[in-house]
C-alpha positions in Angstrom: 290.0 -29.6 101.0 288.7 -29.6 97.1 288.1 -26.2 95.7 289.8 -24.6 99.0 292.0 -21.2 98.5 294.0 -23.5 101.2 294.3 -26.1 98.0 295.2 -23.2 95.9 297.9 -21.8 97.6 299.5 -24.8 98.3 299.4 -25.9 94.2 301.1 -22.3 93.5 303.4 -22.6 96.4 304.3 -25.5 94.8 304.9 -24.6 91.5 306.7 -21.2 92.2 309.2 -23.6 94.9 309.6 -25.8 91.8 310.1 -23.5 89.2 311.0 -20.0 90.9 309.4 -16.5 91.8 309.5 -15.5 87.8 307.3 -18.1 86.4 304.1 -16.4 84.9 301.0 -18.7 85.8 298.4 -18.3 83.3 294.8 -19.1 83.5 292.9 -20.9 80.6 289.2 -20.7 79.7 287.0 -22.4 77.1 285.5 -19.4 74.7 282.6 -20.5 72.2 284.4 -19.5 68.8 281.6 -19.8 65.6 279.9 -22.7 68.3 283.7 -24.2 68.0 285.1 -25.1 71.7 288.4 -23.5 72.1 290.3 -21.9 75.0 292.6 -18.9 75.1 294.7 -17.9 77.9 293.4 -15.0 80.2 294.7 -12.5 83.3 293.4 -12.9 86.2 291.7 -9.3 86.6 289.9 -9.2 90.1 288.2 -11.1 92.6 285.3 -10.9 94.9 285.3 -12.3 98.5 282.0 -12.7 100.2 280.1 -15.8 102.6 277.4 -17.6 101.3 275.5 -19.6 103.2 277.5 -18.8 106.4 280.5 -19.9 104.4 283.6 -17.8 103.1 284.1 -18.0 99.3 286.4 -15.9 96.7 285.7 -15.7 92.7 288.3 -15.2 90.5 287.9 -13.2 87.3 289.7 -13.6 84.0 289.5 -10.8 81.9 286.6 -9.2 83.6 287.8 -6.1 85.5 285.3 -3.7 87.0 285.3 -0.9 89.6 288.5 0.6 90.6 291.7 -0.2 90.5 293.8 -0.4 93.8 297.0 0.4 94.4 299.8 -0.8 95.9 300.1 2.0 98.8 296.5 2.1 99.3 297.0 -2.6 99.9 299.6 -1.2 102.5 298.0 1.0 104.4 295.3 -1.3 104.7 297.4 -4.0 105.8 298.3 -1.6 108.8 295.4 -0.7 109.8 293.8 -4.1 110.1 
């Protein structure tokens, strides 16, 4: 199960049972600063879903949005009509 969303959820799950529905979960990444290793916190901004290989896979973003944005409403309705 390494690298699974299933492993995922269940680490966030986790932490939000432990320390509650408010709790902000931030994502860090190593930036090259003046070819100086340093990491800075970042939003998760999108993701992509696709299979690969016959095989399901999602990529996370941080701080990399593109295309359009998606609102809550239009998440709904597609929730009902799948």
């Amino acid at each position: 199960m390494h690298g699974t969303l299933g492993e995922l959820k269940a680490m966030l799950d986790g932490l939000i049972e432990l320390y509650g529905d408010d709790t902000r979960i931030d994502f860090v990444h190593p930036v090259s600063f003046r070819s100086k290793p340093r990491t800075r916190i970042a939003w998760v901004t999108g993701y992509k879903v696709g299979a690969g290989s016959g095989r399901p896979y999602v990529r996370i973003e941080l701080d990399h949005p593109r295309g359009d944005l998606v609102t809550e409403q239009e998440i709904a309705e597609e929730k009902s009509n799948g």
